[in-house]
TORKOL-4160 file (C-alpha; in steps of 0.2 Angstrom, whole numbers, padded with zeros to 4 digits, m for minus):
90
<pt num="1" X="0015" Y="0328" Z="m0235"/>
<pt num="2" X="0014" Y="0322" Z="m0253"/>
<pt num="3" X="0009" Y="0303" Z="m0259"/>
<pt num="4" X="0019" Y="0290" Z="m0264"/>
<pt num="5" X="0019" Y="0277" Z="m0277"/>
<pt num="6" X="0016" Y="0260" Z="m0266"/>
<pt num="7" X="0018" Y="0244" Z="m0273"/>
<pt num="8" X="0008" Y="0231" Z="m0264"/>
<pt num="9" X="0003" Y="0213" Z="m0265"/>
<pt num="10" X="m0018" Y="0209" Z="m0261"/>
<pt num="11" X="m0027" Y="0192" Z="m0260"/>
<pt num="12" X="m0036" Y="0193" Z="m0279"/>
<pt num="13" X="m0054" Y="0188" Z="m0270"/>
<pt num="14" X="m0052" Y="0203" Z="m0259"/>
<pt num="15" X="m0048" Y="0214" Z="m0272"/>
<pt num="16" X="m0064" Y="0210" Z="m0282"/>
<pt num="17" X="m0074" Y="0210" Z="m0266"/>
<pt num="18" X="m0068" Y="0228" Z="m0263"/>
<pt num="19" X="m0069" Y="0233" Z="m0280"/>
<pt num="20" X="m0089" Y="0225" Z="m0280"/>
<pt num="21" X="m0092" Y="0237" Z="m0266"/>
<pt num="22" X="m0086" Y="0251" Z="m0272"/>
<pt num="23" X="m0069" Y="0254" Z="m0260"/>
<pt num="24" X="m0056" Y="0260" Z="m0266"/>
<pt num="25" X="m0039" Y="0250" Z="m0259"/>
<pt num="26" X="m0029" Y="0268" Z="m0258"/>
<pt num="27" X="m0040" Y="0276" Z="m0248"/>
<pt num="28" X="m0046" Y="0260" Z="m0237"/>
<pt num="29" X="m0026" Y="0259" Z="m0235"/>
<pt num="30" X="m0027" Y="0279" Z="m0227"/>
<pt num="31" X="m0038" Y="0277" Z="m0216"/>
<pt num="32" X="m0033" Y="0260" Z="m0209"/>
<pt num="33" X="m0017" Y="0268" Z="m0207"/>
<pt num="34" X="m0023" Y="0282" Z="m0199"/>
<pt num="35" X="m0034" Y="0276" Z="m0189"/>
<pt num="36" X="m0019" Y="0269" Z="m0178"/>
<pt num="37" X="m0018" Y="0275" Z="m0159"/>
<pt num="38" X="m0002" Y="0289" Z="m0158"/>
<pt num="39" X="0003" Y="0280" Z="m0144"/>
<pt num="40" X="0006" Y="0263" Z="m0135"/>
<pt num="41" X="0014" Y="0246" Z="m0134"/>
<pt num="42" X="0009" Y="0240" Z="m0153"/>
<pt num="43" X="0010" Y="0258" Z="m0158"/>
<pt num="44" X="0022" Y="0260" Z="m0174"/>
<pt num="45" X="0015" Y="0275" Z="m0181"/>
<pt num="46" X="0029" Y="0288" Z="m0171"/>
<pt num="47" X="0042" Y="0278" Z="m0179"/>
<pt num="48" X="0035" Y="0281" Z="m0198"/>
<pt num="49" X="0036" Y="0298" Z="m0192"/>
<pt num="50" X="0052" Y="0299" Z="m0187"/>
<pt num="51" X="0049" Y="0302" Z="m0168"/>
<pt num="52" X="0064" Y="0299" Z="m0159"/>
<pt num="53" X="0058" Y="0306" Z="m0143"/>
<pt num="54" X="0043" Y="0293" Z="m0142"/>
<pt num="55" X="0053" Y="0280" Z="m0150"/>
<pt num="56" X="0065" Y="0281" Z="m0134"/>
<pt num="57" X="0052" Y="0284" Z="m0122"/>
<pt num="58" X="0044" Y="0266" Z="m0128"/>
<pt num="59" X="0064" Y="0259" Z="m0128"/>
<pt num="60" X="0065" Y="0265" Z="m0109"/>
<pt num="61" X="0048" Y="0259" Z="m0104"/>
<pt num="62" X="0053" Y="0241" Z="m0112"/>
<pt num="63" X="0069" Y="0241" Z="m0101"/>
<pt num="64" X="0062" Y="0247" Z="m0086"/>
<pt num="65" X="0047" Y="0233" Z="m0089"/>
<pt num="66" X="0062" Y="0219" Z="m0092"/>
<pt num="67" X="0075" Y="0225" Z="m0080"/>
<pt num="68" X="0074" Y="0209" Z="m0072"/>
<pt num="69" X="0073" Y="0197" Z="m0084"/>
<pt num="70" X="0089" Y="0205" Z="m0092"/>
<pt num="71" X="0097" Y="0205" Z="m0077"/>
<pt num="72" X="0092" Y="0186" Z="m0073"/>
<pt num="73" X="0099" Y="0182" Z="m0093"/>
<pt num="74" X="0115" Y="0192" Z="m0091"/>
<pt num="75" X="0118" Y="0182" Z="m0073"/>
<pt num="76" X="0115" Y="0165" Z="m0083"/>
<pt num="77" X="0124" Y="0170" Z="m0099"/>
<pt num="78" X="0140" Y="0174" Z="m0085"/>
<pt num="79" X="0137" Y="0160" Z="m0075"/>
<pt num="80" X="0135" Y="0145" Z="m0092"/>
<pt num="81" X="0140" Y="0155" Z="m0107"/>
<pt num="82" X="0130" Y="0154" Z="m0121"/>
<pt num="83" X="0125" Y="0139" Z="m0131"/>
<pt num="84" X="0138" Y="0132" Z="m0142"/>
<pt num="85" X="0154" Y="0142" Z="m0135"/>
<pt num="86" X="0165" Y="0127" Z="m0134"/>
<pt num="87" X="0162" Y="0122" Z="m0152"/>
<pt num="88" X="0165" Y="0138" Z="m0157"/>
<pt num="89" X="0181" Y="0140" Z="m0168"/>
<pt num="90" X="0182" Y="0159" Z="m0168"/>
């Protein structure tokens, strides 16, 4: 896959400091990007991709973990309503 033009905002200090060290921001950028695990709760990096599959897998895994908790906020939400219901005007 080909690059990109990026257009990015940096701290100015951390720039310079980079820049004194020699680093270069592009390539720092690549391999702090790739550097990210392929898989996981914080992992993003299938969704760049375009994985569907492992995006659903995580979307499963996130239900199955909250099933109760949804079910517990759905029996409130039928029970109460939700906030503000009887002010509503539409």
């Amino acid at each position: 896959m080909g690059k990109i033009d990026l257009h990015l905002s940096i701290d100015a200090d951390l720039l310079k400091r980079a820049e004194a060290a020699g680093v270069d921001p592009s390539e720092a950028l690549e391999a702090a990007l790739s550097s990210l695990p392929d898989q996981g709760v914080h992992d993003q990096g299938s969704a760049f991709r375009g994985d569907d599959a492992a995006a659903e897998a995580r979307a499963a895994a996130w239900a199955t973990e909250n099933a109760e908790a949804i079910k517990d906020y759905n029996r409130r939400i039928a029970e109460r309503g939700v906030f503000g219901e009887d002010w509503r005007r539409w």
